[in-house]
C-alpha positions in Angstrom: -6.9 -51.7 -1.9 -9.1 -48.4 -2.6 -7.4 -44.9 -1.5 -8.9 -43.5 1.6 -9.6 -40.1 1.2 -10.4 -37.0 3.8 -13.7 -37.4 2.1 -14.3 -41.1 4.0 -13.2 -38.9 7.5 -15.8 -37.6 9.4 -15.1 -34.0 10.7 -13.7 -35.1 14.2 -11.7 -38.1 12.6 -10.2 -35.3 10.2 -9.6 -32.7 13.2 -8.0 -35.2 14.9 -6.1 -36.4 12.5 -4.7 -32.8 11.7 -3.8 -33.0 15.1 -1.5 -35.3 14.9 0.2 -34.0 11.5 1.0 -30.9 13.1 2.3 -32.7 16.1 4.4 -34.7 14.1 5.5 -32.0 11.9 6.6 -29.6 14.6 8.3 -32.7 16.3 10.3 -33.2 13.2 11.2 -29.7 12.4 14.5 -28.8 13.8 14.5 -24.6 15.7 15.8 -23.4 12.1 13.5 -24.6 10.2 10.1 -23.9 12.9 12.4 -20.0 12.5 12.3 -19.7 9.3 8.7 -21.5 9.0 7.1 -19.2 11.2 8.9 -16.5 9.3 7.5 -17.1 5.9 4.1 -17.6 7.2 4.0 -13.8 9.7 5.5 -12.2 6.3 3.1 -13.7 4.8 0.0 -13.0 6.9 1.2 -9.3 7.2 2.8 -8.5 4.2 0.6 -9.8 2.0 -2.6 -8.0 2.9 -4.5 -6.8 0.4 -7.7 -4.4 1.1 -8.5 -2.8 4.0 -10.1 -4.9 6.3 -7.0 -7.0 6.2 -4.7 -4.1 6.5 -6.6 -3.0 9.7 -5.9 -6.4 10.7 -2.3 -6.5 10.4 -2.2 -3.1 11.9 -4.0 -4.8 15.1 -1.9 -7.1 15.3 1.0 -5.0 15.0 -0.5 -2.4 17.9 -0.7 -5.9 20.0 2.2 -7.1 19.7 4.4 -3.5 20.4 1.8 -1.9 22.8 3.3 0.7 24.1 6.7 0.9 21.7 4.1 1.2 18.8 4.6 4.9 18.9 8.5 4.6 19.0 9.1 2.2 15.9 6.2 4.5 13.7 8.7 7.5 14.8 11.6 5.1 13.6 10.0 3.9 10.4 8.9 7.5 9.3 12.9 8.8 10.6 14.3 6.5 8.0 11.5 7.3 5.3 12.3 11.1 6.1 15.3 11.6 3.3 13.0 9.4 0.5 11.4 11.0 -2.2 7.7 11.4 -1.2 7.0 9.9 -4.6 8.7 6.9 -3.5 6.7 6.8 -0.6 2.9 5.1 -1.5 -0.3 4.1 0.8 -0.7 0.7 0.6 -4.1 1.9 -1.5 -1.5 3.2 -3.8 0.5 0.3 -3.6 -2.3 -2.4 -4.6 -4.1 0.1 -7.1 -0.3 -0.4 -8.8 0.3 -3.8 -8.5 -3.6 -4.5 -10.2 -2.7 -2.3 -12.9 0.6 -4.0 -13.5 -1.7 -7.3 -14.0 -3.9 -6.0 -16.5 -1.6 -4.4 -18.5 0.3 -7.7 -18.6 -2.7 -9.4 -19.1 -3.5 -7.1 -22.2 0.0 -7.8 -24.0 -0.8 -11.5 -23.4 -3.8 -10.9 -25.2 -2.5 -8.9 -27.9 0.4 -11.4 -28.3 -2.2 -14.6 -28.3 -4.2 -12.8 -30.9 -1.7 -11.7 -33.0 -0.5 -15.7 -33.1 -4.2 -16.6 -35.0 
């Protein structure tokens, strides 16, 4: 018997279909592990922006979700930064300009160290 694929699924057969694997999924998942799912994927989705179009987007969602106590946990977060080193402290400009150069640098001693083998 051949393999069906998503490919022999026509868009609403594969929507639907989707539909019931998340169904089924959340049905299975016990309130720990939907917590910690849902965890991994919002640190995900806000921590891991890169550029600025998605850090504006976290930063929406952020305003959204603390409307009116935005203001509160920015004076909180900045309290607790206020005793850092400002060196310590980057943008997230800073922070992503960083972890790029940390990959090409790494990148270069794998190239170096592949070269050197020939």
């Amino acid at each position: 018997m051949e393999e069906i694929t998503y490919k022999d699924l026509s868009q609403t057969e594969l929507e639907n279909l989707k539909d019931l694997y998340i169904a089924s999924r959340l049905t299975s998942m016990s309130e720990t592990d939907l917590r910690s799912f849902v965890k991994e994927i919002i640190e995900d989705q806000i921590k891991g922006t890169v550029g600025h179009s998605e850090e504006k987007e976290a930063w929406h969602e952020m305003k959204e979700h603390f409307s009116e106590d935005l203001s509160k946990m920015i004076e909180e977060v900045k309290a607790k930064n206020k005793n850092k080193n400002p060196q310590e402290i980057k943008t997230p400009e800073e922070l992503e300009f960083d972890k790029r150069l940390s990959l090409l640098k790494r990148k270069e001693e794998e190239q170096n160290t592949n070269s050197d083998m020939w």
